[in-house]
C-alpha positions in Angstrom: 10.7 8.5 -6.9 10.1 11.8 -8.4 7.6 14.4 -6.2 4.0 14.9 -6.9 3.4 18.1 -8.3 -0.2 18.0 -7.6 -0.9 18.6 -4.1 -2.4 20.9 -2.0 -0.5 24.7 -2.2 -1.0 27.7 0.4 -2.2 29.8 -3.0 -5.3 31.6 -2.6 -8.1 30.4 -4.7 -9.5 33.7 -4.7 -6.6 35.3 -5.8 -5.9 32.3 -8.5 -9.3 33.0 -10.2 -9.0 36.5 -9.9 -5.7 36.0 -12.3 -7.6 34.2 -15.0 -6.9 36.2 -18.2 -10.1 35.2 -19.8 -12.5 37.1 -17.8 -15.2 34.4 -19.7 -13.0 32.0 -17.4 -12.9 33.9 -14.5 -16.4 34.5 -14.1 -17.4 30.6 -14.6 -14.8 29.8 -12.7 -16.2 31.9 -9.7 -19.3 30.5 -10.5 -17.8 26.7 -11.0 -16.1 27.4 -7.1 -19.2 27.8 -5.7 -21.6 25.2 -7.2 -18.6 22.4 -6.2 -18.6 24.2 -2.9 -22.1 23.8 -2.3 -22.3 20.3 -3.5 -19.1 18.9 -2.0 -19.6 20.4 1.4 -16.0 20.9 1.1 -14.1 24.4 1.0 -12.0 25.2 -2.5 -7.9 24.5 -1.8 -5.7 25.1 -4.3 -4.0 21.7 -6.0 -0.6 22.4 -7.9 -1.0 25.8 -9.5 -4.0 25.4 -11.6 -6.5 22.9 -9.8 -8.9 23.8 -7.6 -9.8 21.3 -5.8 -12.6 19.5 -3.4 -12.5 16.7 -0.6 -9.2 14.4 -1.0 -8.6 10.8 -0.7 -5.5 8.6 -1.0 -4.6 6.4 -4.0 -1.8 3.1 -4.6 -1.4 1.9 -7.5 -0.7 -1.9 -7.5 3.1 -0.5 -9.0 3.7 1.0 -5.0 2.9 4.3 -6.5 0.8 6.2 -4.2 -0.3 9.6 -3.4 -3.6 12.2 -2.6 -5.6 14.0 -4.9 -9.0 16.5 -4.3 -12.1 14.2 -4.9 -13.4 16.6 -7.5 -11.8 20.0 -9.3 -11.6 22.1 -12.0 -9.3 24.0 -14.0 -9.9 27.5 -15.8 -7.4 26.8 -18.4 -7.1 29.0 -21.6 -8.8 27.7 -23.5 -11.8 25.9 -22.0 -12.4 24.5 -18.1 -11.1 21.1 -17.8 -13.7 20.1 -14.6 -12.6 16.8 -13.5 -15.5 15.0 -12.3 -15.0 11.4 -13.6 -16.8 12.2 -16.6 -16.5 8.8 -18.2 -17.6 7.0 -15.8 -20.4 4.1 -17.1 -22.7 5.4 -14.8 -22.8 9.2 -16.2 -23.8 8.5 -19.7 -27.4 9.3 -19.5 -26.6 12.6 -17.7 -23.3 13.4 -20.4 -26.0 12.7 -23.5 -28.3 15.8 -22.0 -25.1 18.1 -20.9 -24.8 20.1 -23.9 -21.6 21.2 -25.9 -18.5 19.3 -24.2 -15.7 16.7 -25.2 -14.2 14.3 -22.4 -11.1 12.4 -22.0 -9.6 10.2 -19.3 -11.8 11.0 -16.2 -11.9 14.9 -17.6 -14.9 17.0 -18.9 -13.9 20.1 -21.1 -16.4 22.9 -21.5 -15.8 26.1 -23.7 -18.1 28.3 -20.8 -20.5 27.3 -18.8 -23.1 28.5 -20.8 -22.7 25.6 -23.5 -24.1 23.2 -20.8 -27.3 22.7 -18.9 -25.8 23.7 -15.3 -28.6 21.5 -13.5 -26.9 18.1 -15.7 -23.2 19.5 -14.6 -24.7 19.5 -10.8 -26.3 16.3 -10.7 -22.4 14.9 -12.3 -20.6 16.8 -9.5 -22.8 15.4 -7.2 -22.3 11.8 -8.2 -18.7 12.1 -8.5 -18.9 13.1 -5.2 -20.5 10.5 -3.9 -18.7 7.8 -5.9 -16.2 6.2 -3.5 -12.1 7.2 -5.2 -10.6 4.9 -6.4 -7.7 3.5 -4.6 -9.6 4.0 -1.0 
């Protein structure tokens, strides 16, 4: 079986963010570590070289394939934050209908900047992410 790729690195997330290009990025992404750091309760560790993650858990998949992953993260990518925060999830669709400007895909939320959004909405996701048990616990 091939090696996971995404798993917890000895990279600085401080000096990570500080190497986004975009300084649009950087800044929400300073701003991004500490709202998930205040909501998680959990300190920001580097996952592969471009997540930065929250909590972990454990997953198998009924194929034997198994692993860890952060709880909650984002990415500052180059062209919009991927935040992944189990975005559609059935239970989130009153709270993504009163976000603002976004588009999601499997699990993932992409934002242009945080500005397009109503930061109080992203919180209360983070937070229920959060608290939603992983899957594969």
């Amino acid at each position: 079986m091939a090696e996971l790729k995404t798993k917890p690195t000895g990279v600085a997330v401080d000096a990570f963010l500080e190497a986004v290009p975009n300084p649009q990025r950087r800044e929400d992404g300073k701003a991004l570590r500490e709202m998930f750091e205040r909501i998680s309760g959990e300190p920001a560790v580097m996952w592969g070289p471009s997540i930065v993650g929250f909590g972990e858990y454990h997953y198998r998949y009924a194929s034997g394939h198994e692993g860890d992953m952060c709880r909650i993260g984002f990415s500052p990518r180059s062209t919009e934050l991927v935040l992944y925060i189990g975005a559609t999830h059935p239970d989130g669709a009153d709270l993504l209908a009163r976000l603002g400007k976004h588009k999601t895909g499997k699990g993932c939320l992409y934002v242009k900047q945080l500005s397009d959004v109503d930061r109080e909405v992203l919180e209360q996701m983070i937070a229920a992410e959060f608290k939603r048990a992983p899957i594969g616990c």
